[in-house]
C-alpha positions in Angstrom: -4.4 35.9 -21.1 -2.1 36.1 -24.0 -2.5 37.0 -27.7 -2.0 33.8 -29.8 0.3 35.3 -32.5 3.4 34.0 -30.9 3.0 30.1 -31.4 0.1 29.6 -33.8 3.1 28.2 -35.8 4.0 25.4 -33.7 0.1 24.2 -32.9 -2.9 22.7 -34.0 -6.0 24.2 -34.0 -8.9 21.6 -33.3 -12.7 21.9 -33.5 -14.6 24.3 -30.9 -15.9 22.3 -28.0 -19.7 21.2 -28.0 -21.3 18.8 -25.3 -19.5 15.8 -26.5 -17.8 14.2 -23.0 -14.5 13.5 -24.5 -13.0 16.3 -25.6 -10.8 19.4 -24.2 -13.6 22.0 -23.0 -15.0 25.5 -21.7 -17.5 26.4 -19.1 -19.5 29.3 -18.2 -22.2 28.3 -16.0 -21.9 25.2 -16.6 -22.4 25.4 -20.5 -20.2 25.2 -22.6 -18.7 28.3 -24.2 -18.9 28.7 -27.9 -16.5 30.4 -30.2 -13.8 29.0 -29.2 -10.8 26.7 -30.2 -9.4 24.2 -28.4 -5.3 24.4 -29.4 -3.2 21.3 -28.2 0.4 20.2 -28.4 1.0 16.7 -27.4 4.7 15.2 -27.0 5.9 11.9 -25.7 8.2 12.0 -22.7 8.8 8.6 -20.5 5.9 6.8 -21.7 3.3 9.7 -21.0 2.1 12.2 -23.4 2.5 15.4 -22.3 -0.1 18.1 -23.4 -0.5 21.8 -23.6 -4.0 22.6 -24.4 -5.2 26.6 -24.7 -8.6 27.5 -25.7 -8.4 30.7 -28.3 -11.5 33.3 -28.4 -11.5 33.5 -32.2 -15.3 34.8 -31.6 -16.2 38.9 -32.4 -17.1 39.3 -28.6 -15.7 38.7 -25.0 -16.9 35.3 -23.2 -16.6 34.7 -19.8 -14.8 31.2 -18.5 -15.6 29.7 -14.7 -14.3 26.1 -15.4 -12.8 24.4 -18.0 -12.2 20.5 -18.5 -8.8 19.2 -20.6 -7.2 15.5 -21.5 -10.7 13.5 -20.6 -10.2 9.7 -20.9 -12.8 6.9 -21.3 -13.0 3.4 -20.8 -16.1 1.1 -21.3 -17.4 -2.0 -20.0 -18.9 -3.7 -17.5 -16.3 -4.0 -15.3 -14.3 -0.6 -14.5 -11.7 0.1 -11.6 -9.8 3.1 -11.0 -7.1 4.8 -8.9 -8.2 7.7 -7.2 -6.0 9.2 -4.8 -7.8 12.3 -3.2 -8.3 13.0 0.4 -11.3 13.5 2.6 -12.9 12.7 5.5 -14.8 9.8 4.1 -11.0 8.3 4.4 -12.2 6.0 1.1 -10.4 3.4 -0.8 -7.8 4.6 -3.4 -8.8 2.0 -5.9 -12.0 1.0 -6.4 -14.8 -0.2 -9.0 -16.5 2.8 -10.9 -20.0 1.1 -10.8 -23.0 2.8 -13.0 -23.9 6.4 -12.0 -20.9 7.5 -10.3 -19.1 10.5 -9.4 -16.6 11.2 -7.7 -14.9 15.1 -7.7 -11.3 14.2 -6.7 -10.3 18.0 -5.7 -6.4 18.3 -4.6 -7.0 20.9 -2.6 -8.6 21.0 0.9 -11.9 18.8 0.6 -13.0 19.4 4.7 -10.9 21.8 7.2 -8.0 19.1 8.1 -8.2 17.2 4.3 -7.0 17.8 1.0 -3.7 16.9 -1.5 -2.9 13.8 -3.0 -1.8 12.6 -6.5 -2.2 14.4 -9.3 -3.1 11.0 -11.4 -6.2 8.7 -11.7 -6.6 5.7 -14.1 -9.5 3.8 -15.2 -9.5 0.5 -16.7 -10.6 -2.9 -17.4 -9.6 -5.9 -19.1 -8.3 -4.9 -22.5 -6.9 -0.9 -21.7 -5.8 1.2 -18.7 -6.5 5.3 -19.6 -4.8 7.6 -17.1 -4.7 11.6 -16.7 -3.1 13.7 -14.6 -1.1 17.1 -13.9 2.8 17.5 -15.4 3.5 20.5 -12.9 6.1 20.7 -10.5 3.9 21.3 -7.5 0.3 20.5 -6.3 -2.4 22.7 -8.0 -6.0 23.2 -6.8 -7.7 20.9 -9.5 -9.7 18.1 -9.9 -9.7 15.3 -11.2 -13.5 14.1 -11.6 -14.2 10.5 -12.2 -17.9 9.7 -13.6 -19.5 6.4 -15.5 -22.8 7.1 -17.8 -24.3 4.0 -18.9 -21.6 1.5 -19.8 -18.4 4.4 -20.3 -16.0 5.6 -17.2 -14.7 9.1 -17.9 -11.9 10.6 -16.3 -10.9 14.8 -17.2 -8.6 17.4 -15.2 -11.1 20.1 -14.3 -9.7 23.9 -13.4 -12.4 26.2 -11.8 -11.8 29.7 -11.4 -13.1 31.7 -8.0 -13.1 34.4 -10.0 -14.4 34.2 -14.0 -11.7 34.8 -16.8 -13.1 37.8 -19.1 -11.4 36.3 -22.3 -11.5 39.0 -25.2 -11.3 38.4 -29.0 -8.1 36.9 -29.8 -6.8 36.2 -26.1 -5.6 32.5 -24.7 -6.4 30.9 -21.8 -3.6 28.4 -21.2 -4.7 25.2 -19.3 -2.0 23.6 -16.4 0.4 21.1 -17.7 -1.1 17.7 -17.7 -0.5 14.4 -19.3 -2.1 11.2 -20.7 -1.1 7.4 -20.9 -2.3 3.9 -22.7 -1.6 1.0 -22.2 -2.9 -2.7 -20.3 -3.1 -3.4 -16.6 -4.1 -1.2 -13.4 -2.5 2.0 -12.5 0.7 0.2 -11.1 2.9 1.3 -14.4 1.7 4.9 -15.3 2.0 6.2 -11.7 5.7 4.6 -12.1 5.7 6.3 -15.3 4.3 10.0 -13.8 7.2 9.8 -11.2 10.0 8.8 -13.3 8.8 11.8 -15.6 9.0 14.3 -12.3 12.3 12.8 -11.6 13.6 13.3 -15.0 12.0 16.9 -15.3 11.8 18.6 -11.9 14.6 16.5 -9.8 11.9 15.1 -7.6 13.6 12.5 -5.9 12.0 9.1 -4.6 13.3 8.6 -1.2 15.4 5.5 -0.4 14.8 3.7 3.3 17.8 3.5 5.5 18.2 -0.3 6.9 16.3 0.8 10.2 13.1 1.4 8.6 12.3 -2.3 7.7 12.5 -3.5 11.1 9.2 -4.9 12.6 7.4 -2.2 15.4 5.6 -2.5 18.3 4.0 0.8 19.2 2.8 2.3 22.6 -0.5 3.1 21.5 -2.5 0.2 22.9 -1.9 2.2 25.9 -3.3 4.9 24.7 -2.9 8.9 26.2 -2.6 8.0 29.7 0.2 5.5 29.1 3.1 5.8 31.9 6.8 5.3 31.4 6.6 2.0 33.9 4.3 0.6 31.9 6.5 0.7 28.5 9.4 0.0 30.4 7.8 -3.2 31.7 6.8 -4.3 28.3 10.1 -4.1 26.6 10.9 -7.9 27.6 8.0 -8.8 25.3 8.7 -6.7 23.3 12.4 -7.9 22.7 11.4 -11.8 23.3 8.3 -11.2 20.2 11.6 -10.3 18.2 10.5 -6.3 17.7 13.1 -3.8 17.1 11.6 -0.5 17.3 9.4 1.3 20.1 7.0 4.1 19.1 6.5 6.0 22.2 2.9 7.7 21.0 0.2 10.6 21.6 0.5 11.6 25.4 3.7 12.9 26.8 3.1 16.3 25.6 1.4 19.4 27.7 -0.5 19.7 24.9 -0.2 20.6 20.6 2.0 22.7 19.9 3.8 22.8 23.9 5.5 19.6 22.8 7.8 19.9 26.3 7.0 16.7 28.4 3.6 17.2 30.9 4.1 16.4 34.6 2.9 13.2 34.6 5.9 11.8 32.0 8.4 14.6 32.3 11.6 15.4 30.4 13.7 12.8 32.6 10.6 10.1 31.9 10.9 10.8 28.3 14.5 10.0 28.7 14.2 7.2 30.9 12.4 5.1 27.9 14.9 6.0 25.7 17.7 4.8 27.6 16.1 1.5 28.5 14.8 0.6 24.7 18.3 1.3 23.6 19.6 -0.9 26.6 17.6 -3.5 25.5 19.1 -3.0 22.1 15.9 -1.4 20.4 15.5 1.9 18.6 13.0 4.6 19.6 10.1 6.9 17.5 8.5 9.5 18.8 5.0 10.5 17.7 4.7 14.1 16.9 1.9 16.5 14.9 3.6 19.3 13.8 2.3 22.0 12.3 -0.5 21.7 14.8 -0.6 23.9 17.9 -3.8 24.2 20.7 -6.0 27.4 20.7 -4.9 27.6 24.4 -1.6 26.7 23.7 1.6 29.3 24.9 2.4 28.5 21.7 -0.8 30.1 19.8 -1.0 32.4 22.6 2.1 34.3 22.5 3.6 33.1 19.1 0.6 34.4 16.3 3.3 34.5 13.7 3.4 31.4 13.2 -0.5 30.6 12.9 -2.1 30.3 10.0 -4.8 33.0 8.8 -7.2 32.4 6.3 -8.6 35.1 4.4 -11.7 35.9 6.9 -9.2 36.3 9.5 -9.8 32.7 11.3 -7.5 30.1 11.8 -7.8 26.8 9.9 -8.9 24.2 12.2 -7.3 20.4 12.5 -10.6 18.6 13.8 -8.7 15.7 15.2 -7.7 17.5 17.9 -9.2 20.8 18.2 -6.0 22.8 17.0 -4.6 25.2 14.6 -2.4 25.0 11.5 0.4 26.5 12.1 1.9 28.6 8.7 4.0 25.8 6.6 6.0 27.9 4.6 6.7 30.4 7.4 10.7 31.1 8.7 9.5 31.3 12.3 7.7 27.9 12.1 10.8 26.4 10.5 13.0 27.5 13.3 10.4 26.7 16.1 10.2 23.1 14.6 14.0 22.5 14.0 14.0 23.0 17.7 11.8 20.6 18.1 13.8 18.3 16.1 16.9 18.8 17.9 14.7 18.6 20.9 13.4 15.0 20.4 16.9 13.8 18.6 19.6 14.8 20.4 18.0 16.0 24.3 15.7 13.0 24.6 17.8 10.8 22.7 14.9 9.0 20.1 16.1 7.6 17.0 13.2 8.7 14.3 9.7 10.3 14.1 6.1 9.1 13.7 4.8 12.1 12.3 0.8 12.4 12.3 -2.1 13.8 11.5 -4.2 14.4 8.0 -3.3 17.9 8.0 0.0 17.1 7.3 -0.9 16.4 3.9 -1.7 20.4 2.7 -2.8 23.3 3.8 -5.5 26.5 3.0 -3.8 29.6 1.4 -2.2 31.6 4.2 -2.5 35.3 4.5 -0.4 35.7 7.4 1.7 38.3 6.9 4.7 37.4 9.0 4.9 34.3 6.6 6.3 37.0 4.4 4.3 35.0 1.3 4.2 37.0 -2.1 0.8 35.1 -2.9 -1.7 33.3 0.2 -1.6 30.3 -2.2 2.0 29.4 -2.0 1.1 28.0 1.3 0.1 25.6 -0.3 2.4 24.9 -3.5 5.5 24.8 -1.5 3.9 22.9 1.6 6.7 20.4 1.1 9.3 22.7 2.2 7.9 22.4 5.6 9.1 18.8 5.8 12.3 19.6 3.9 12.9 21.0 6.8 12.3 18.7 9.3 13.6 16.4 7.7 17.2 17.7 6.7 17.6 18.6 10.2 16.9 15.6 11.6 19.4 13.9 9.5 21.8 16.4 10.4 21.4 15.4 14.2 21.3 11.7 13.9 21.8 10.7 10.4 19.8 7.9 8.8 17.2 8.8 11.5 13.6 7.2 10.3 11.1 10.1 9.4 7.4 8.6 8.7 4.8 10.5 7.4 1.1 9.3 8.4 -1.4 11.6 6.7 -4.1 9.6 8.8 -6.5 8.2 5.9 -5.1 11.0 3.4 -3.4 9.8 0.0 -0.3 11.0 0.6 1.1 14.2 -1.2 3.4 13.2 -3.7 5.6 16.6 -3.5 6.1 15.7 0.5 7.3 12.2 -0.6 11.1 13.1 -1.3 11.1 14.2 2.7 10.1 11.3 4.1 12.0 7.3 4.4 9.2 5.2 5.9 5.7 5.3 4.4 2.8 3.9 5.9 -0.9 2.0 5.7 -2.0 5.0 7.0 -5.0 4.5 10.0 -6.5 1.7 7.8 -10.0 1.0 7.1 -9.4 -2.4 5.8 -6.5 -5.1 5.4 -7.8 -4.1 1.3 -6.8 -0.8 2.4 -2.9 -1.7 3.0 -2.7 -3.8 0.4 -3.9 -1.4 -2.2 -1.6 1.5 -0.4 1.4 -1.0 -1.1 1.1 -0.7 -4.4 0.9 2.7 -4.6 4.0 3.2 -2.8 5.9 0.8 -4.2 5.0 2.1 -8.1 6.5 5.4 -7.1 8.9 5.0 -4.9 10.3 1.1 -5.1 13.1 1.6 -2.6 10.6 3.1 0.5 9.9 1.2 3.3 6.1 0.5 3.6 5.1 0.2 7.1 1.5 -2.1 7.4 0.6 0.3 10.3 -0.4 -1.5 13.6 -2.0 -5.1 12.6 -5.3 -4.5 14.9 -6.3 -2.1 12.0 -6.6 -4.9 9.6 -9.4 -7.0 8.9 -10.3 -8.8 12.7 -7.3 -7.0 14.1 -5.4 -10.3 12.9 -4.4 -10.1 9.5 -0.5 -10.6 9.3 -0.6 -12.3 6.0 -2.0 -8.7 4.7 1.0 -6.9 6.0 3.6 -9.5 5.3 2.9 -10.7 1.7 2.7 -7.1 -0.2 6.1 -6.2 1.2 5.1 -4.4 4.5 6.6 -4.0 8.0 4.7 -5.6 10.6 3.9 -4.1 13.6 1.5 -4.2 16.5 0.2 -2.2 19.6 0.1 -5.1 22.2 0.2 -4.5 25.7 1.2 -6.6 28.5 1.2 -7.9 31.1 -2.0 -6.0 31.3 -4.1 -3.0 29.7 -3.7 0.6 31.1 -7.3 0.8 32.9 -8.1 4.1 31.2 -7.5 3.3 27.6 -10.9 3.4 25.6 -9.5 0.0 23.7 -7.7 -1.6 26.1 -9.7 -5.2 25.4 -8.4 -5.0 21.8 -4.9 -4.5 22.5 -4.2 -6.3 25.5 -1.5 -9.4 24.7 -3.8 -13.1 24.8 -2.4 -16.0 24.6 -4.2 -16.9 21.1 -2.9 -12.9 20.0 0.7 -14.5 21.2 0.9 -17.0 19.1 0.1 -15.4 16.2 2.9 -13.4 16.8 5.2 -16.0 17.4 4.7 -17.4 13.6 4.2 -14.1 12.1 7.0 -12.1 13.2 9.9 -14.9 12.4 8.1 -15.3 9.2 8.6 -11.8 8.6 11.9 -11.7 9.7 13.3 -14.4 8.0 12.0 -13.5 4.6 12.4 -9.9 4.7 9.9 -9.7 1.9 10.0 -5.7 3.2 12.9 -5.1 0.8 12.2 -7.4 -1.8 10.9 -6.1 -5.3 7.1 -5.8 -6.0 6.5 -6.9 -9.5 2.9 -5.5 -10.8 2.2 -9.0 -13.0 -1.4 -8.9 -11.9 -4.4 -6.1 -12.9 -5.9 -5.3 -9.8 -9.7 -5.8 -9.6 -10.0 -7.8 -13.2 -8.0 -10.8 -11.6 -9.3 -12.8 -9.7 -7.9 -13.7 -6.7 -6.4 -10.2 -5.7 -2.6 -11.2 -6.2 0.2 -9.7 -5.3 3.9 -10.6 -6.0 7.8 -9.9 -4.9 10.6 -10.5 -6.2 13.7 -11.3 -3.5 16.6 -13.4 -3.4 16.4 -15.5 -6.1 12.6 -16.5 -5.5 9.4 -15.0 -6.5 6.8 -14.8 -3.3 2.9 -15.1 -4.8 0.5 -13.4 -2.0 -3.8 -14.3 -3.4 -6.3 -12.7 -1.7 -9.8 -13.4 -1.5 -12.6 -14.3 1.1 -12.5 -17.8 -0.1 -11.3 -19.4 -2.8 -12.5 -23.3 -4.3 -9.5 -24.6 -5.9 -10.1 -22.8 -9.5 -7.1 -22.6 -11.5 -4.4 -19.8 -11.2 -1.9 -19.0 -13.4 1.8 -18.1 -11.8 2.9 -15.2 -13.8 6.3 -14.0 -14.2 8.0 -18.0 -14.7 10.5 -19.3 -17.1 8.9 -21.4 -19.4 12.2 -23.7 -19.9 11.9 -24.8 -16.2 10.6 -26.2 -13.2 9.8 -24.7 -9.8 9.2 -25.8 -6.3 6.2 -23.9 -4.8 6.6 -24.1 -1.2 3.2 -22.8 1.6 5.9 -20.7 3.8 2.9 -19.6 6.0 1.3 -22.6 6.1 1.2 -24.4 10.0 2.3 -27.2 8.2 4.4 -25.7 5.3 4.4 -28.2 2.0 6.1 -28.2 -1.1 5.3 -28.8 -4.8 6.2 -28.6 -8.4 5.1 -26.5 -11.2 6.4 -26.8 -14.8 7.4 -23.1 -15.6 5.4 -23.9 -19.4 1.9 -24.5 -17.8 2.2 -23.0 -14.2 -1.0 -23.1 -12.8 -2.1 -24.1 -9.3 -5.4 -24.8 -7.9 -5.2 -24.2 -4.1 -8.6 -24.4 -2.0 -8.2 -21.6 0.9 -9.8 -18.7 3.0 -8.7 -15.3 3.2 -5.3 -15.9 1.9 -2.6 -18.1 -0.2 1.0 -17.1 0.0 3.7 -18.8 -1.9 7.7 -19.1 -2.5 8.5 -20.0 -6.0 12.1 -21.2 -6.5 
């Protein structure tokens, strides 16, 4: 708290807060706290508007604060949609339609053991306005972001809860986190775009750019699952190299165990070398999946290494439920070293060429108050989380530069402070081909020159949805296995490489390859949920490639957005068995294609 003589000159003192839903506000037991006034600043700064809101006790007695609620944003209508990038176990869609009675709390912290972080942003809108809020801080804060709809209006608010209630006395300031708001038309595509150029501009936060390596198509060793051998991945690299694949991910399974990351008896150090050597003989490049930060409770690691470990503030360790382990500390000098060793480990020893990095707990962390992490608050575990990867990741380029570093928060919305220490992004254990193609988007509105990786095409809708992965702009990949299934997987059926499977891939992956759509530009020209069909569009080369999405669609009229009125275009079906061509004039270009599940275009 701080007395309020020092800038009463510069702000404006608005009404005390009541019960009305869309204003700056106080709690104490979930009332509202009278006697107080709410004092804002609000300054434009790259299309947001950034506001500093403080609530003043101008009362004759103390009040006590446990929450309070700043920036709220409404939108009405019947139809609402909103971005809502928080992370739990329910692994839920980032966009979706605020139907009537909802809530949902959005809390960047840790929602279950293993889940928390995300985006500081969410956006409602419809047809006519998009209203987005969010948090202007340079690192993640333990907030929400709650997201409700009463009757026919969709609210949005940044909401700060204290563990511990702030006594304010006569005359003293609470000051509320940084945070921002933004209006405008459309979906969240332009203000998230707008929130990172903003953390660029202020903070240096720096989108990553992919290295060439990271667009080529993957086939990964996961179809045969934990008990995979180094015969059977050597065997399928003909396929692999004949289905036009360029990178192997050698996955979960080689290790003694988390956190022993030294290769078990059945694969061994020379296996793991073995595979290396023969995917670059074949003229392939090698990933290796790894879950750092994660270490076994019976682990030699956890065992004769607690330094490392992180301890929450009973005492325990925070669990990762996945697989039964323990957090290690993330901002912790003996974890860094341990894992740079690691790195050059897997880099230079074994000879891979990048990482699939996994887990949801790689998104954030508890507060750690292990001592050896030599932390001058337990929460700065998790503001400076990102350092962990920063890292990793400078070390790895140091060992083999332009190496690919992907981040899979498994179902998580990503972290955006980890983002700058990362150069492949990815669909992230999808629930639904929707799934990628709403991930896409946000990816590509913060950082347009990161590789999107569609994550292995059985996760999509029927385990067979290319044309999801290949027209948003993602990297196709697959977990086939052939010539046959590893008899222990739990999956093997869904994996294994059929004839029908086959030739799917032999369209799909020339497809992919030949139009690169991976790199091209993705132009927001759509509003996601209000138009219908779902559409998504890229920009590369000279041509504009329209992808519409729906279950089925009866030949209704679509408008191609984007074209030059003044001329003509040749629409061509590039995915089509039998591709066709036709003609659009750029002044009334509408189409009215009959199809199911999909319509992608090139517009020349």
């Amino acid at each position: 708290m701080r007395r309020l003589s020092f800038c009463i000159s510069i702000l404006t003192v608005m009404a005390a807060c009541t019960q009305q839903p869309a204003i700056d506000c106080a709690y104490s037991g979930g009332k509202p706290v009278k006697n107080l006034a709410v004092v804002v600043v609000s300054t434009p700064a790259d299309g947001l508007t950034l506001r500093s809101v403080c609530f003043v006790n101008n009362g004759s007695k103390s009040v006590t604060i446990d929450a309070i609620e700043t920036s709220p944003v409404t939108v009405k209508g019947t139809e609402v949609w909103s971005f809502q990038p928080s992370s739990t176990s329910w692994r839920k869609d980032w966009v979706l339609p605020v139907e009537r009675d909802f809530y949902q709390r959005n809390f960047l912290g840790m929602n279950d053991p293993d889940y928390g972080g995300g985006i500081p942003m969410v956006s409602l809108w419809n047809k006519d306005v998009c209203m987005s809020v969010g948090l202007a801080e340079p690192v993640l804060k333990q907030v929400s972001l709650p997201v409700s709809r009463s009757g026919n209006t969709a609210r949005a608010a940044i909401r700060q809860e204290f563990a511990t209630p702030v006594e304010l006395a006569p005359g003293d300031t609470l000051f509320a986190l940084k945070q921002f708001v933004t209006e405008g038309k459309g979906d969240f595509f332009q203000p998230l775009r707008q929130f990172a150029g903003y953390m660029h501009d202020t903070y240096g936060w720096e989108a990553p750019v992919s290295p060439e390596e990271a667009y080529e198509p993957v086939w990964c060793a996961w179809g045969y699952e934990r008990t995979f051998t180094v015969d059977e991945v050597i065997g399928t690299l003909p396929k692999v190299v004949e289905l036009g694949f360029k990178w192997v991910d050698i996955d979960d399974g080689y290790q003694i165990c988390e956190g022993d990351w030294t290769a078990n008896d059945r694969i061994g150090a020379e296996g793991m070398r073995r595979m290396t050597d023969a995917v670059h003989a074949a003229g392939l490049k090698a990933k290796i999946w790894w879950a750092p930060m994660a270490a076994d409770p019976g682990s030699a690691l956890a065992t004769e290494h607690p330094e490392m470990l992180l301890v929450k503030a009973d005492g325990s360790h925070e669990d990762i439920s996945w697989w039964d382990s323990w957090y290690l500390s993330p901002v912790n000098p003996h974890t860094w070293a341990y894992t740079e060793d690691l790195v050059d480990m897997f880099l230079v020893d074994w000879g891979f060429d990048g990482f699939k990095l996994d887990g949801q707990h790689l998104n954030l962390s508890e507060p750690d108050y292990n001592p050896a992490s030599g932390l001058s608050s337990p929460e700065e575990a998790a503001e400076r989380f990102p350092e962990f990867f920063a890292h990793l990741y400078h070390r790895a380029q140091a060992d083999k530069p332009g190496s690919v570093v992907q981040i899979c928060p498994c179902g998580c919305a990503i972290n955006f402070f980890n983002l700058p220490f990362m150069n492949q992004s990815v669909a992230s254990d999808p629930t639904s081909s929707a799934q990628i193609r709403m991930k896409r988007m946000a990816y590509a509105a913060m950082c347009p020159d990161l590789a999107y990786y569609a994550d292995h095409v059985e996760l999509s809708d029927n385990g067979l949805d290319f044309a999801s992965q290949v027209g948003v702009g993602g990297v196709i990949g697959t977990k086939f296995t052939w010539p046959k299934a590893n008899p222990d997987a739990t999956e093997s059926g869904g994996s294994l490489l059929t004839p029908e499977k086959e030739a799917l891939l032999r369209k799909w992956v020339p497809i992919y390859r030949d139009k690169m759509l991976s790199k091209g530009t993705y132009l927001n020209l759509y509003t996601y949920g209000i138009d219908k069909p779902e559409a998504h569009v890229i920009e590369k080369d000279g041509a504009l490639y329209y992808a519409f999405y729906a279950p089925s669609w009866d030949g209704r009229p679509i408008t191609l957005r984007g074209l030059d009125a003044s001329r003509s275009y040749t629409v061509t079906e590039y995915t089509a068995d039998e591709p066709r061509s036709y003609t659009v004039d750029g002044a009334n270009p509408v189409i009215t294609p009959v199809f199911e599940g999909n319509y992608l275009i090139e517009v020349k």
